[in-house]
C-alpha positions in Angstrom: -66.3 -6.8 -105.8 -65.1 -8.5 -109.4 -67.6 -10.1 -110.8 -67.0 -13.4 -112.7 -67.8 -13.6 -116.6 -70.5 -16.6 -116.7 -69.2 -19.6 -117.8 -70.3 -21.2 -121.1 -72.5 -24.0 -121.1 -71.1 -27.2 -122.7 -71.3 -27.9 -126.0 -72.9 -31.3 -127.7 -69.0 -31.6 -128.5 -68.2 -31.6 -125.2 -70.5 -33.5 -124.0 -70.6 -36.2 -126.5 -67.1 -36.8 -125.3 -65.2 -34.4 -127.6 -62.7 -35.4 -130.6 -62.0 -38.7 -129.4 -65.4 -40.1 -128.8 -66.0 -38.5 -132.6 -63.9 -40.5 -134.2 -64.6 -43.8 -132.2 -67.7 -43.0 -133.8 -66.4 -42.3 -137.1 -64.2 -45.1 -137.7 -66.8 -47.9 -136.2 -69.3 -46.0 -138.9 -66.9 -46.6 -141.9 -65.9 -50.4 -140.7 -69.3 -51.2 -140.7 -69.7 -49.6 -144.1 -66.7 -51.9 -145.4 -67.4 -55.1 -143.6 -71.7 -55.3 -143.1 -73.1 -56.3 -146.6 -76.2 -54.8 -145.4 -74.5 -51.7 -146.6 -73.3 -52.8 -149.7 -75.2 -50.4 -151.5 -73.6 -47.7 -149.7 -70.5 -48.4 -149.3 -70.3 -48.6 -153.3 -71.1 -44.8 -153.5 -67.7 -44.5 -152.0 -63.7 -44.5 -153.1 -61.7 -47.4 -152.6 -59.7 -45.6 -149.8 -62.1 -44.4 -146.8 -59.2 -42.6 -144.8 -60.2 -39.3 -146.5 -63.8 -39.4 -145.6 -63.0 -40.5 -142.2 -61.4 -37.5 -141.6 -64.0 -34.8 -143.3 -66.8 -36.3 -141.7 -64.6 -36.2 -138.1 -64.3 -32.5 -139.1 -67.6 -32.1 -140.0 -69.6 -33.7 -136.8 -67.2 -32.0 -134.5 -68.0 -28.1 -136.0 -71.7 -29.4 -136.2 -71.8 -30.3 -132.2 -70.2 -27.1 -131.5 -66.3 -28.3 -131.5 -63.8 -27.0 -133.7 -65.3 -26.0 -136.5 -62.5 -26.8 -139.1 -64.4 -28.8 -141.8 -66.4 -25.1 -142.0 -63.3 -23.0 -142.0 -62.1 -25.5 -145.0 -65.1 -25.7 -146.9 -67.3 -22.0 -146.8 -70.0 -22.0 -148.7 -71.0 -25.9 -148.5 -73.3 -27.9 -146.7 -73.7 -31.5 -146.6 -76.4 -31.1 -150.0 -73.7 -29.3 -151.6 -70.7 -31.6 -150.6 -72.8 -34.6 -152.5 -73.7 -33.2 -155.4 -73.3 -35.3 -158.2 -73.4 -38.5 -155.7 -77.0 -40.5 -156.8 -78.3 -40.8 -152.7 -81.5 -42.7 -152.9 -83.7 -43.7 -149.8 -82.1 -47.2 -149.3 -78.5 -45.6 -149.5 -80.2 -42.7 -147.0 -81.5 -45.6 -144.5 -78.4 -47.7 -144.5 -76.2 -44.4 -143.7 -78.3 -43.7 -141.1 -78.1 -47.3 -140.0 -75.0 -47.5 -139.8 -74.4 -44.5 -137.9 -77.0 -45.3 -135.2 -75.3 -48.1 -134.8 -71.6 -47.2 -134.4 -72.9 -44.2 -132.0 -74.6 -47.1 -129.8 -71.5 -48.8 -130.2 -68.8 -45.7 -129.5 -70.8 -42.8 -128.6 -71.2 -41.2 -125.0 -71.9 -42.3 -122.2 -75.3 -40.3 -122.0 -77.4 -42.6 -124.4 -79.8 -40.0 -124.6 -77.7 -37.4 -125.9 -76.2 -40.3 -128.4 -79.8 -41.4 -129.7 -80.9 -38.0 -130.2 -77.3 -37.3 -132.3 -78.4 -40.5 -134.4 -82.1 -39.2 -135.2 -80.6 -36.1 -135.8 -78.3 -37.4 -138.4 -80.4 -39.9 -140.0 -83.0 -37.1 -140.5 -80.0 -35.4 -142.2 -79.7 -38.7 -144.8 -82.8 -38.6 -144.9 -82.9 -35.3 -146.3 -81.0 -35.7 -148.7 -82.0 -38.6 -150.5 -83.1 -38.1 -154.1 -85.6 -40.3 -155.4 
């Protein structure tokens, strides 16, 4: 009797909703980013034109749930530290990142609200992290 090769288990990707739900995310983060002044501060640390860090930071959370891992494949070597160097990220640019992205995941994340607050903490402990001063 063949037996069957086990199946994987989903990924975060997956079940955050894949791509799409990614990007809904994404693009809710960077329109509050332009629109809230409560990240004023923030969104200053940026280029005029978001559409570029739209999609790297697409790229990025998708290889970092387990998706496609692109943003990797395009950028060995870096981590998120390394991808801001030379950016001044201070605790109040740090809490209105994560802010902003807690609240465009409760806005456009999955339907499993658990799994989407657990990806915000996750990520605001990774601004967090990297906040200088």
């Amino acid at each position: 009797m063949a037996t069957q090769a086990a199946e994987a288990p989903p990924t975060p990707y997956d079940l955050l909703g894949g791509y799409a739900v990614i990007e809904r995310i994404v693009n809710r983060f960077y329109d509050l980013m332009d629109s809230d002044p409560a990240y004023a501060e923030l969104r200053a640390l940026h280029a005029p034109d978001l559409a570029p860090m739209r999609s790297s930071l697409a790229s990025f959370l998708a290889g970092w749930s387990g998706g496609p891992r692109d943003w990797f494949e395009n950028n060995q070597g870096k981590c998120m530290n390394s991808a801001h160097k030379g950016v001044t990220i201070n605790r109040d640019t740090a809490d209105q990142w994560a802010d902003a992205m807690g609240r465009a995941i409760a806005d456009c994340g999955p339907e499993n609200t658990q799994l989407g607050e657990a990806m915000a903490e996750m990520l605001g402990r990774l601004a967090t992290s990297m906040a200088r001063g």
